[in-house]
C-alpha positions as CSV (number, residue, x, y, z in Angstrom):
1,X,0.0,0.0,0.0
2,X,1.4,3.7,-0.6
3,X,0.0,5.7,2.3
4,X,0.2,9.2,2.7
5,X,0.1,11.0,6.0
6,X,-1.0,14.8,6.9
7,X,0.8,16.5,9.4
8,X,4.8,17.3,10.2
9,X,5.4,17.3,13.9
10,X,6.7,14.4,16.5
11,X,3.4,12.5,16.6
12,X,3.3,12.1,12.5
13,X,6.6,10.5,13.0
14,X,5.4,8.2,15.9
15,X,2.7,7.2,13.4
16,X,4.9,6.9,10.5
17,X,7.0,4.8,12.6
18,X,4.7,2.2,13.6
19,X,3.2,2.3,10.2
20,X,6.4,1.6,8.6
21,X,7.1,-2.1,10.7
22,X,3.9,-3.0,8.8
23,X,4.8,-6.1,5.7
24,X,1.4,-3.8,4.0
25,X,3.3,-0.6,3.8
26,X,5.3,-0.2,0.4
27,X,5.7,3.3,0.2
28,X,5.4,6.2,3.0
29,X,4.6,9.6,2.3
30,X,4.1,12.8,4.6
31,X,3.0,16.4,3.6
32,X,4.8,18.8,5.1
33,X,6.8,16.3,7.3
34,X,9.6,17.6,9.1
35,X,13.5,16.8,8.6
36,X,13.3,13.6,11.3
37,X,10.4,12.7,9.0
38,X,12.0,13.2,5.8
39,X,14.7,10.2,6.8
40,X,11.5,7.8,6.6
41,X,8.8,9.0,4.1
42,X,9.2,11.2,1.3
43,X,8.0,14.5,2.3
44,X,6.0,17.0,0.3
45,X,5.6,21.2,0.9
46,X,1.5,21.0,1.0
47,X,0.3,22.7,4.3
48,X,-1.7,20.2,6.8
49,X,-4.7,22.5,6.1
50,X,-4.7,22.6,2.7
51,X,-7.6,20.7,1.9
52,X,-7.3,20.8,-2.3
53,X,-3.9,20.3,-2.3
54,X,-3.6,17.6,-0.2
55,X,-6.3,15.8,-2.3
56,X,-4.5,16.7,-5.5
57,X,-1.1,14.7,-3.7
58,X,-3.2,12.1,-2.8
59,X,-4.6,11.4,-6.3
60,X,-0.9,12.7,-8.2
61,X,0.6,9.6,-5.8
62,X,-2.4,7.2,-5.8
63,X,-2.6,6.8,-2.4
64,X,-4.0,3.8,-1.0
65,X,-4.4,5.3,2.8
66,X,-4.7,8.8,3.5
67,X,-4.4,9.4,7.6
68,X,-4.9,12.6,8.8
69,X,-3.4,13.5,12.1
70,X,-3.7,16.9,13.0
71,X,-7.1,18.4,14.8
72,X,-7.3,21.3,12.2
73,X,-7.8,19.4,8.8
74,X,-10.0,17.4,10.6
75,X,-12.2,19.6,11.6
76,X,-12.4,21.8,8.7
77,X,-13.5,18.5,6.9
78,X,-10.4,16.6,4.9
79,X,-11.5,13.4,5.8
80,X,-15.4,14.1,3.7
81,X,-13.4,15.4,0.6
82,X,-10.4,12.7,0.4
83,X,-13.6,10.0,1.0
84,X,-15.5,11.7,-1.7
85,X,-12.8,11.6,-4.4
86,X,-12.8,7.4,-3.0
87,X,-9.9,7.5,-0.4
88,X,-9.5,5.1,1.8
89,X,-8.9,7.6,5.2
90,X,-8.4,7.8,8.5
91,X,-9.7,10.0,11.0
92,X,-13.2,11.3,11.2
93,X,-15.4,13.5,9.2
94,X,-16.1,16.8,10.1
95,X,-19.2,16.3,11.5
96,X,-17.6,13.9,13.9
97,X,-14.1,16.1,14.8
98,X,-16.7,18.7,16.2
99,X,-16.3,16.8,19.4
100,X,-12.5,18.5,19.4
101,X,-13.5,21.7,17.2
102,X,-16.2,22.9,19.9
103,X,-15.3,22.8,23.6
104,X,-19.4,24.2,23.9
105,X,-20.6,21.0,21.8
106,X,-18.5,18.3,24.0
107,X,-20.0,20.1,27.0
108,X,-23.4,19.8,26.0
109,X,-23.1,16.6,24.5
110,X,-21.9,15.2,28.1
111,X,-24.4,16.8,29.9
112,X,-27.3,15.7,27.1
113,X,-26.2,12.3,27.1
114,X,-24.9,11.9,31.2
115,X,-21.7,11.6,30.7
116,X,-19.7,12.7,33.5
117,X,-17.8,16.2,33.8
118,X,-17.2,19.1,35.2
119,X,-19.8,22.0,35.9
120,X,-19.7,24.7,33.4
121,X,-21.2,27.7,32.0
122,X,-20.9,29.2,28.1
123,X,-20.4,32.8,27.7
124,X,-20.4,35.1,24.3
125,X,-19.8,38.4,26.2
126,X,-17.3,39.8,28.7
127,X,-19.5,41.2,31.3
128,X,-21.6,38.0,31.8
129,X,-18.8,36.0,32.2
130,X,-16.7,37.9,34.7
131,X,-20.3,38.6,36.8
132,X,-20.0,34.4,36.9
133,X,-16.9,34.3,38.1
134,X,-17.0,37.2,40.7
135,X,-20.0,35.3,42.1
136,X,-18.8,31.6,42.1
137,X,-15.4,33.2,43.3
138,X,-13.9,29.8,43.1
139,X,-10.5,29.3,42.1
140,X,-8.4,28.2,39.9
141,X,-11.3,28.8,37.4
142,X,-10.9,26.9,34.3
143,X,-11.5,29.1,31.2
144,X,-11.7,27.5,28.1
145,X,-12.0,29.0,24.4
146,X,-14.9,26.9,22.4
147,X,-12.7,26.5,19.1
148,X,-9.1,25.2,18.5
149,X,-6.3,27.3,20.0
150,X,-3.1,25.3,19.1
151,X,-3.3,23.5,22.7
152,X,-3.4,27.1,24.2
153,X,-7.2,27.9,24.9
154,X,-7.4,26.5,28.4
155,X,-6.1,28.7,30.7
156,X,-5.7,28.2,34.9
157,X,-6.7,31.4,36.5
158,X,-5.3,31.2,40.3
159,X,-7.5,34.6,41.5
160,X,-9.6,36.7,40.3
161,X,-7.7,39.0,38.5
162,X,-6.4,36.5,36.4
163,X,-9.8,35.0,35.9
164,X,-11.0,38.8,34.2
165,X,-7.7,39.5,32.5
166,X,-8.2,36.3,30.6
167,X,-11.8,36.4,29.2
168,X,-11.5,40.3,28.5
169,X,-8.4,38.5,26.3
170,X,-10.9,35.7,24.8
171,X,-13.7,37.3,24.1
172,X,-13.0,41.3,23.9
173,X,-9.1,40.4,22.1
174,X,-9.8,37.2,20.3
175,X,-6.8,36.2,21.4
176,X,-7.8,33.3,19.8
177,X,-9.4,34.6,16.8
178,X,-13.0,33.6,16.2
179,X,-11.8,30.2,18.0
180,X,-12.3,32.6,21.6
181,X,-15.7,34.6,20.8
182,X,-17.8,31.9,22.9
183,X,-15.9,30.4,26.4
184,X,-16.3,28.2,28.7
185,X,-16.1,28.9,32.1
186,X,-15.6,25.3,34.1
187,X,-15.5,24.1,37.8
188,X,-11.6,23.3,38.6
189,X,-11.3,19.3,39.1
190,X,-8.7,17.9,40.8
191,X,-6.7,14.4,41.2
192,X,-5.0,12.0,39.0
193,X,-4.7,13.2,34.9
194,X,-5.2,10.0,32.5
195,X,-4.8,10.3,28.8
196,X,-6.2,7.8,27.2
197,X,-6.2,6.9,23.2
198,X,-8.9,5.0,21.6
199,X,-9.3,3.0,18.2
200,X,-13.2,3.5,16.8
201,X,-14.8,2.7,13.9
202,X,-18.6,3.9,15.5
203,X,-19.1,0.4,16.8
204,X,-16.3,-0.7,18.5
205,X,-13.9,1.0,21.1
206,X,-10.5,-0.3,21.8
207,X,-9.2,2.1,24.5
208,X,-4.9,1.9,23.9
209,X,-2.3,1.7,26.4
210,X,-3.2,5.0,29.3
211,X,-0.4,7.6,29.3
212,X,0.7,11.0,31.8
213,X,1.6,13.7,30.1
214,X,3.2,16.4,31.7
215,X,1.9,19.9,30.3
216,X,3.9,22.8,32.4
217,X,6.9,24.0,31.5
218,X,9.2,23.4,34.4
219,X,10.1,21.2,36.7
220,X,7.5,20.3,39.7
221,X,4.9,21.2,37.4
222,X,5.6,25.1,37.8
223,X,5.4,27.8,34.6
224,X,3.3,28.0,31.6
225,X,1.5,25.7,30.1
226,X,2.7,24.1,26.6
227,X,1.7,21.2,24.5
228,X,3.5,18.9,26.4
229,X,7.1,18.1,27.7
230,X,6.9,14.8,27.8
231,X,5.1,11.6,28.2
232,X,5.0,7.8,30.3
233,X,2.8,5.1,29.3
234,X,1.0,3.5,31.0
235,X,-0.2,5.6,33.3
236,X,-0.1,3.5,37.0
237,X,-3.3,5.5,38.5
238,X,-5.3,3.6,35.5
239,X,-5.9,0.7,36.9
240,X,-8.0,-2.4,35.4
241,X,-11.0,-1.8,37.8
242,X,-10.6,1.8,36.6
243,X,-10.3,1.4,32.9
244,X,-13.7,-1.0,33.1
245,X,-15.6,2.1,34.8
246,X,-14.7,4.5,31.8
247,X,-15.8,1.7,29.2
248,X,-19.3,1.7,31.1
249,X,-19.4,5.3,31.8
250,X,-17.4,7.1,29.4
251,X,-16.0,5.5,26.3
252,X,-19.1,3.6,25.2
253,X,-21.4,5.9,26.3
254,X,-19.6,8.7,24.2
255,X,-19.6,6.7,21.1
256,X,-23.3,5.7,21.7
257,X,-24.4,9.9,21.8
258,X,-22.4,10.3,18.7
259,X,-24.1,8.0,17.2
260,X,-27.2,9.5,18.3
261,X,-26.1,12.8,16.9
262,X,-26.1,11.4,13.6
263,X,-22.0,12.0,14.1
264,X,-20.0,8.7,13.6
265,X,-16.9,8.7,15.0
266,X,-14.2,6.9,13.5
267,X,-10.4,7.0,13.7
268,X,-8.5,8.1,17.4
269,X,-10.7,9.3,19.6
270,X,-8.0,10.8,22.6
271,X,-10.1,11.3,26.0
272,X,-8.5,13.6,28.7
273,X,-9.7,11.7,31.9
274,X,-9.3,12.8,36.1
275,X,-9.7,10.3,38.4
276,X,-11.6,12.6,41.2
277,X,-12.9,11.9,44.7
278,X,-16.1,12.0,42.8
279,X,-15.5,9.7,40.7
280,X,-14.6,9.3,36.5
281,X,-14.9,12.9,35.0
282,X,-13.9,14.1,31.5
283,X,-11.9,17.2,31.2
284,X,-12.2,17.0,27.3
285,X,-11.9,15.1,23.8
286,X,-9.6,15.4,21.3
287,X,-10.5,14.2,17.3
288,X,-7.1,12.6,16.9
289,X,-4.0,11.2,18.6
290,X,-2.1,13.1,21.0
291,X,0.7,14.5,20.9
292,X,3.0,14.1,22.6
293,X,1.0,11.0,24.3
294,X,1.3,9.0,20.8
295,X,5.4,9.1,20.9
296,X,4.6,6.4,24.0
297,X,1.8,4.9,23.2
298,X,2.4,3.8,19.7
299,X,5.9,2.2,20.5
300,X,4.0,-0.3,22.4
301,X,1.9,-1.1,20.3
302,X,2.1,-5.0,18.6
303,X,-0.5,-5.4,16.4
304,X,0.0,-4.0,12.7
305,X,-1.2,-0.3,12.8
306,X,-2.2,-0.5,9.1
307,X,-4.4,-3.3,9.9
308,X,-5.8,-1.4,12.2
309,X,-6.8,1.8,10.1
310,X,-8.0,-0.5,7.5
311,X,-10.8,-2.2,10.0
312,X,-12.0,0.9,11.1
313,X,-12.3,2.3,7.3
314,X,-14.0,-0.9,6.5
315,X,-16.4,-0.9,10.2
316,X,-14.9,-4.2,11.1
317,X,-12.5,-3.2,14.1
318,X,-14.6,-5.9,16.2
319,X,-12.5,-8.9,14.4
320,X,-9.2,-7.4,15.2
321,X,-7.1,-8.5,18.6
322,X,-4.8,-5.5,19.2
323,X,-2.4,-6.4,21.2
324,X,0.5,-4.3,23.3
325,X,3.3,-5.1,24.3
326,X,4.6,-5.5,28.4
327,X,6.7,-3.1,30.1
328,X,6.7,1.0,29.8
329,X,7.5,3.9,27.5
330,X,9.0,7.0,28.3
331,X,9.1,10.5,26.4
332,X,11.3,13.3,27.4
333,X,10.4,16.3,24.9
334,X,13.6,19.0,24.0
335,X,12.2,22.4,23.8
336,X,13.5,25.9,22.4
337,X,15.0,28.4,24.4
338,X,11.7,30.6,25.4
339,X,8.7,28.0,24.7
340,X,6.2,28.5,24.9
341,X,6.3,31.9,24.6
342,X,8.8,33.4,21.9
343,X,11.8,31.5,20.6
344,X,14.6,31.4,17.9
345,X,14.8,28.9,15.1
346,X,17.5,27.6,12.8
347,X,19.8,26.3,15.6
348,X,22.2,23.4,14.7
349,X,21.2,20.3,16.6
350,X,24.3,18.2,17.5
351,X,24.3,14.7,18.3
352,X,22.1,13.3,15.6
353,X,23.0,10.8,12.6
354,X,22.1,11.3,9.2
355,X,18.9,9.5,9.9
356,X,17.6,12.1,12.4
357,X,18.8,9.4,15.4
358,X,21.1,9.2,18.0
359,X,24.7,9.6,17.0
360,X,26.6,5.8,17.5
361,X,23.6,4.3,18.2
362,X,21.0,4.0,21.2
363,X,17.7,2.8,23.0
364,X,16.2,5.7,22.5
365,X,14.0,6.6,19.1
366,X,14.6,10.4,19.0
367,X,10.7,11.7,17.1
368,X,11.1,14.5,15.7
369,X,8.5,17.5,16.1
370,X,10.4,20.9,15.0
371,X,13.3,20.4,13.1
372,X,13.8,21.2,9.2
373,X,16.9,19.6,7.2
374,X,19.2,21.8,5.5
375,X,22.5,21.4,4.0
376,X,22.9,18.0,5.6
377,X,22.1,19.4,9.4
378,X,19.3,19.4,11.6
379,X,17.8,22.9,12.6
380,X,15.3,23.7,15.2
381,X,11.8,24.6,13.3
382,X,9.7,24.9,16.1
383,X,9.1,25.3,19.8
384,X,9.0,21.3,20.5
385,X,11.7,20.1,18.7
386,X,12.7,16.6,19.6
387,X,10.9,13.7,21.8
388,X,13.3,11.2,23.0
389,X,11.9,7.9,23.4
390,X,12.9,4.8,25.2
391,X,11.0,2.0,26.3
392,X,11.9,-1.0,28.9
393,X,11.1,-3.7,31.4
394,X,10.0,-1.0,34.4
395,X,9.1,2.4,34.0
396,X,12.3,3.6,35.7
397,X,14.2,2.0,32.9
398,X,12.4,3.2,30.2
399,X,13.3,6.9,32.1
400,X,16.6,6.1,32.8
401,X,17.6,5.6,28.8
402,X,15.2,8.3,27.5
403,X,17.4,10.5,30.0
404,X,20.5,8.6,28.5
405,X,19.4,9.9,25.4
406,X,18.9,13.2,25.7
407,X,22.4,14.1,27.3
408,X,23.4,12.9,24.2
409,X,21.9,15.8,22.2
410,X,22.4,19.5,22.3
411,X,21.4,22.7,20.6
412,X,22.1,26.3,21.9
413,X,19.1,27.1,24.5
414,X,17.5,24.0,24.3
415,X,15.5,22.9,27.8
416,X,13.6,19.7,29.1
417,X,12.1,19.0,32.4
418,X,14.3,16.5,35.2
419,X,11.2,15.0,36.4
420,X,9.2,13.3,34.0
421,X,7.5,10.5,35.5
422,X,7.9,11.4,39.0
423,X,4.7,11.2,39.9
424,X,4.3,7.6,38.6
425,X,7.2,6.7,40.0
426,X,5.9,8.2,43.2
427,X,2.5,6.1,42.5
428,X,4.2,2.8,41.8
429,X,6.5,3.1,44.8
430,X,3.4,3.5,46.5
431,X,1.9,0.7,45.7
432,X,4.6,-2.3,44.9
433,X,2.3,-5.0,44.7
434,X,0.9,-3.8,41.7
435,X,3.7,-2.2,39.9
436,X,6.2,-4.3,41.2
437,X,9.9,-3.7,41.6
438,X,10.1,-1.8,44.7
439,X,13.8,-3.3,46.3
440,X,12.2,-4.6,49.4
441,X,10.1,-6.8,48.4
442,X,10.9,-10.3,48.7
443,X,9.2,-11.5,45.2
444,X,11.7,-9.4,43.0
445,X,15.3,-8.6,42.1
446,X,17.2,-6.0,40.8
447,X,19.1,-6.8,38.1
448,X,21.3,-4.0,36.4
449,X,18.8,-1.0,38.0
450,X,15.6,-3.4,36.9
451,X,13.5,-5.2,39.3
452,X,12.4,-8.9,37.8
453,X,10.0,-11.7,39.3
454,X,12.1,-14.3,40.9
């Protein structure tokens, strides 16, 4: 099969990745890609969002598979013109990648439909919405912008004056474009964050391996928030009593009301889970795989991911075993000098092979997210630029070489966070028995930093 796949940043190259292991996959191609990318799939300079001109590629290289990963095509409706010119695809239609586009349509959909979540309010004007919070004076106060914000449009107001600086910004600004004319205005949940991947094809749900991503910039979860600064998988708060309470109170009941809607979902459908003393809540949906949450996820995935795309084009996902494999993954994401605010570009990465990998070899899979290739070096192109991977037996080891990995790299003002996975760590030390490897427990034994069954 020649596939072709939308998108250029580190979770098109997790995707391209697995898609490449699969015995179906003759030919790759990515539009724009990225210079990581470019060492595995031949990359074209069409824009994610250029709906025409993605379809002309598609026809001009007779695709077989066109899988779009970014949230913006989707939602401005790739997926209904590559089907209608007779593409095989994946991801879901427009109709369906609403769930993403409009934080006000997930809200209501959850509350029509009983699906847990937080409390929340919608607000097209400025004065109604800072009356709200003056009178709830409940903080933080979650304020959300209704459309897509590049990851941005949730922000954390600690008091009140943040809380009025920031919708005066949405809705008075438009910060966010059109994307911040309506907000949301949501109760503040707290305990454990689970991401949590899902394969649908409308019928069937197969929830992947749970992941922690780690959103602020600095250590001990302290500065702004970003995309994401790195990633573990899986995610030891999700537990198998837990993950059967979302199926029956979240996942199918989601994919039921979409139904309902007359709004098949089919492709990834990412939910953004807390675990509160309440019980399972969702804090929001996202149309397509995470990012960076699919640089850990995917790795560990066995079955053949082209298989999988093609039973969920062809509404036969029920017949497939997907299968993952044992053990953990570990993501440690290299950022710009200044992200996520302002940062400089064209900066020589060192460390990397012609192939976009660790110099000499390594553990580690280094994704990359914003680098461009020029004159046979690798340049920062974006604010994320490189997610270093490892997997391994225990969660600590998968750390320990992604950590290896990344002392292995450099670029001028590049910065990473110490302490990913700490809080797992923290859980599973917690609780031994069910993570097992804790050195003082009689059942196990270290073995080169990794605990093992006797």
């Amino acid at each position: 099969m020649k596939i072709l796949v939308v998108g250029g940043g580190g979770r098109e190259h997790a995707i391209i990745s697995a898609l490449s292991k699969s015995p179906l996959a003759e030919k790759i191609y990515c539009t724009p890609g990225n210079g990581g990318i470019s060492a595995c799939a031949e990359c074209f300079d069409v824009a994610a969002t250029d709906i025409e001109g993605v379809v002309a590629l598609a026809k001009k290289l007779e695709a077989d598979l066109v899988a779009v990963a970014p949230d913006d095509p989707l939602v401005l409706g790739m997926v209904d013109a590559l089907q209608a010119e007779g593409f095989m695809t994946f991801g879901p239609k427009k109709s369906a990648a609403v769930i993403e586009g409009s934080k006000v349509f997930s809200k209501e959909l959850m509350k029509k439909y009983g699906i847990p979540t937080a409390g929340y309010e919608v607000f097209t004007d400025s004065e109604s919405a800072v009356k709200y919070v003056k009178e709830q004076n409940s903080y933080p106060a979650v304020i959300k912008a209704d459309g897509l914000a590049l990851g941005k449009g949730v922000i954390l107001a600690q008091n009140e004056e943040e809380a009025v600086s920031a919708i005066h910004e949405m809705i008075d600004e438009r910060k966010f474009g059109d994307s911040s004319a309506r907000i949301v205005v949501e109760e503040y949940l707290t305990g454990p964050e689970v991401s949590v991947l899902s394969f649908t094809d409308g019928k069937t749900v197969v929830p992947m391996i749970s992941s922690m991503d780690h959103k602020r910039a600095n250590d001990n979860d302290e500065g702004l928030n970003t995309g994401g600064m790195g990633t573990v998988s899986p995610n030891p708060y999700y537990t198998e009593d837990i993950a059967k309470e979302y199926m029956e109170k979240i996942f199918l009941p989601t994919i039921n009301a979409m139904n309902a809607e007359g709004r098949t979902f089919e492709g990834c459908l990412y939910f953004g889970l807390m675990l509160t003393p309440k019980g399972p809540k969702v804090i929001e949906y996202n149309c397509r795989f995470g990012d960076p949450e699919t640089q850990v996820v995917l790795p560990m995935l066995k079955t053949d991911l082209v298989e999988i795309m093609k039973a969920i084009y062809e509404h036969r996902l029920g017949e497939l075993d997907v299968e993952w494999e044992n053990g953990s993954c570990a993501c440690v994401i290299m950022a710009s000098g200044g992200y996520p605010l302002s940062y400089p570009k064209d900066i020589e990465i060192k460390g990397l092979d012609s192939n976009g990998q660790i110099e000499g070899g390594s553990e580690t899979t280094v994704f990359h997210a914003g680098t461009k290739l020029s004159g046979g070096k690798f340049l920062t192109a974006g604010g994320r630029v490189l997610g270093v991977t490892a997997k391994g037996l225990t969660l600590r080891g998968a750390l320990d070489k992604a950590y290896e990995g990344v002392k292995k790299i450099s670029f001028e003002g590049a910065h990473y966070r110490s302490d990913i996975g700490a809080r797992a760590l923290k859980a599973l030390d917690s609780d031994p028995l069910h993570l097992g490897y804790k050195d003082d427990m009689e059942d196990y034994i270290e073995e080169n930093g990794v605990y093992l069954r006797q």
